[in-house]
Structures are given as structure tokens and as C-alpha cells.
N, C-alpha and C positions, 0 to 999 in steps of 0.2 A: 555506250556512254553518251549521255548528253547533256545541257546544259542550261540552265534558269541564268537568265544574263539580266540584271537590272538595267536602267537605260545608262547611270554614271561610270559603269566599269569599274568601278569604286567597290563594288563586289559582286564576285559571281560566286551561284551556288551550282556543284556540278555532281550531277546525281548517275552515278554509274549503277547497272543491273546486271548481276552475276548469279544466274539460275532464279531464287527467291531470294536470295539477299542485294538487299540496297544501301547504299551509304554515300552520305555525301562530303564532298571535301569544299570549304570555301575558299575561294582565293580572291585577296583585297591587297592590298597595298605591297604586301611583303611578295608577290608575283612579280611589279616593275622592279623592285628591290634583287629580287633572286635575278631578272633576266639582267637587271646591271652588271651583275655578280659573274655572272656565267660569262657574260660577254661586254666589260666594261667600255669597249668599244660601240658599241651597239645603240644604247642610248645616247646621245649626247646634244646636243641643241642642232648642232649641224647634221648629225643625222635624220634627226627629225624633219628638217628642211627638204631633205630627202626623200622622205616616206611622203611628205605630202608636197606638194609643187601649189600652193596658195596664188602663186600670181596668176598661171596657168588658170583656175580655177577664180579667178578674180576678173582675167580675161572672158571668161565663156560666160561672165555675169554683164559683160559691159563695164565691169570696173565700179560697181552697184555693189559698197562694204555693206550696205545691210540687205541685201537679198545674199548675199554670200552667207555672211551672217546666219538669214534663216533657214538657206538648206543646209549648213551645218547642223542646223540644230533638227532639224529633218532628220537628217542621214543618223545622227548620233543616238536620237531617240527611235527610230525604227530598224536600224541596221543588227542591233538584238535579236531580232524576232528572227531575221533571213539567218544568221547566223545559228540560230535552236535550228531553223529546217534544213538548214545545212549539215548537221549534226548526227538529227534524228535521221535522215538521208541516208548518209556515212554506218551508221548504227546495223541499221536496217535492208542496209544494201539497196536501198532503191534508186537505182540510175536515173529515172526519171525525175521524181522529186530532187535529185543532186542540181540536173539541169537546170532545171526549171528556175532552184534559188540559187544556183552561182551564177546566173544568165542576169537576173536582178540585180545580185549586190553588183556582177563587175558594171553593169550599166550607172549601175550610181558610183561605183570608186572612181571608174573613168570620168566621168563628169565634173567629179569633184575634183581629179589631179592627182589620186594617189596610184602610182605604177606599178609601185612590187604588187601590192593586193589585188590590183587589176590582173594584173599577168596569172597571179594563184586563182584569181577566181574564173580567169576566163581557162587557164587548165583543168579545173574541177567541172568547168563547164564540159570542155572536149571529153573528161570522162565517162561522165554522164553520158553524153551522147553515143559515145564508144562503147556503153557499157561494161568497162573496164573499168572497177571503183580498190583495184590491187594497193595502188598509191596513195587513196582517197583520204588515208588517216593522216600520213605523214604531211598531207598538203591541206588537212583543213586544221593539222598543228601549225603550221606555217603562214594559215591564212590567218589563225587567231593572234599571232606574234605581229604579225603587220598590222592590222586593226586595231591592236592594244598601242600601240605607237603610231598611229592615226589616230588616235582618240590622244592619246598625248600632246600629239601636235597641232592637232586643232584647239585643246584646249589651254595651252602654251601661245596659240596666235593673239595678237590682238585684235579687240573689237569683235572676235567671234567667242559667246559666251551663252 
């Protein structure tokens, strides 16, 4: 299975392959709504504050709102793509390729301030490299949970838009 991410999160198309047959499921809006649901805990303004460390990430800018500003807007519009080669990675069993894009994204999470997705991405990473990709599903479901609420939270910040 893997995944057509548009750059807003605002919808994804996810196109799963089972022998010759294909189908896709979209997930928009009604995804933050269900993960509320499941875990009303989960989202909330302060955890969101959580998921991403802004000051932190405001800090490694010099305190520079509009260079923070635009590698938010970096990371939001190309962090899509690392996440499809993440996927197709995961899919396909390819350790290498896992490395290679969790090595990426955690380089950018870290920079920017977000820790859970750093931590998941730099475990995808040690998989990869382990060639041990056993877990690889359960954590790049987890790394997509964190990212969707990093994408919340950045665009819930002010002045980054």
C-alpha cells in the first residue's frame, strides 16, 4: 500500500495493490475528526504544542519569524514526497530505500522541533539499516499520526502560513 499525499493534508489519496486489483480510499477531513474520536485526548491545542516545540525551532532560526515561517513552508510542501518513499520503502521491503528517506525526513523533523516524529523517523531509520523492516508498518502508521498533527500544528501557529 501506498500513498498520493497532496501538499495541504487536506486530502490524501491512498492507493493499496492486492494481486491485480487496486482501490483507493481517500482520507480528508473526516481522518482529524475520527483520530479525535478514537482518542479525544490526542488532539488538543496543548498537545499540539507538544508535537511541535516552535520556540525550539524559532531558536535554531535566530528568532527569524519569517525564515521559520518559510521552512515551514518547505518542510510542509516537500515532506509529502519523503513520506510516498517511505511507504513505497515499507511496501516493497526495501531497507535501503527506508534508510535512506527516514534518514531525511528525521533530519528535517529534528530541525524544525518535532520529537515524537523524529524519534519514529530515526527508528525507521535504525530499521533500515538493520534490515529488520518487521515493525516498519506499525511505525510508519505512527509516523503518519505524528505528521498529521505536525501539520496541524504548524498550521494552527501563528505567522507561519
Amino acid at each position: 500500500m501506498y500513498c498520493k499525499t497532496c501538499y495541504s493534508l487536506k486530502l490524501w489519496f491512498v492507493m493499496a495493490e492486492r494481486s491485480n486489483d487496486k482501490f483507493f480510499i481517500s482520507i480528508g477531513p473526516h481522518f482529524f475528526n475520527s483520530l479525535h474520536k478514537e482518542n479525544p485526548n490526542r488532539v488538543t491545542s496543548g498537545n499540539l504544542t507538544s508535537v511541535w516545540k516552535r520556540e525550539e525551532a524559532l531558536d535554531r532560526v535566530g528568532g527569524d519569524e519569517s525564515l521559520l515561517q518559510e521552512l515551514c513552508q518547505i518542510f510542509l510542501s516537500g515532506y509529502p514526497r519523503l513520506l510516498e518513499k517511505l511507504r513505497e520503502a515499507v511496501v516493497l521491503g526495501d531497507p535501503v530505500a527506508l534508510q535512506q528517506a527516514a534518514h531525511s525526513l528525521k533530519g528535517e523533523l529534528g530541525y524544525l522541533g518535532a520529537p515524537e516524529a523524529t524519534d519514529i523517523a530515526r527508528s525507521m531509520e535504525d530499521m533500515g539499516r538493520e534490515r529488520n523492516l518487521t515493525s516498519s508498518s506499525a511505525s510508519l502508521t505512527a509516523l503518519e499520526q505524528s505528521l498529521a498533527l505536525l501539520h496541524l500544528a504548524i498550521d494552527n501557529s501563528e505567522g507561519v502560513h
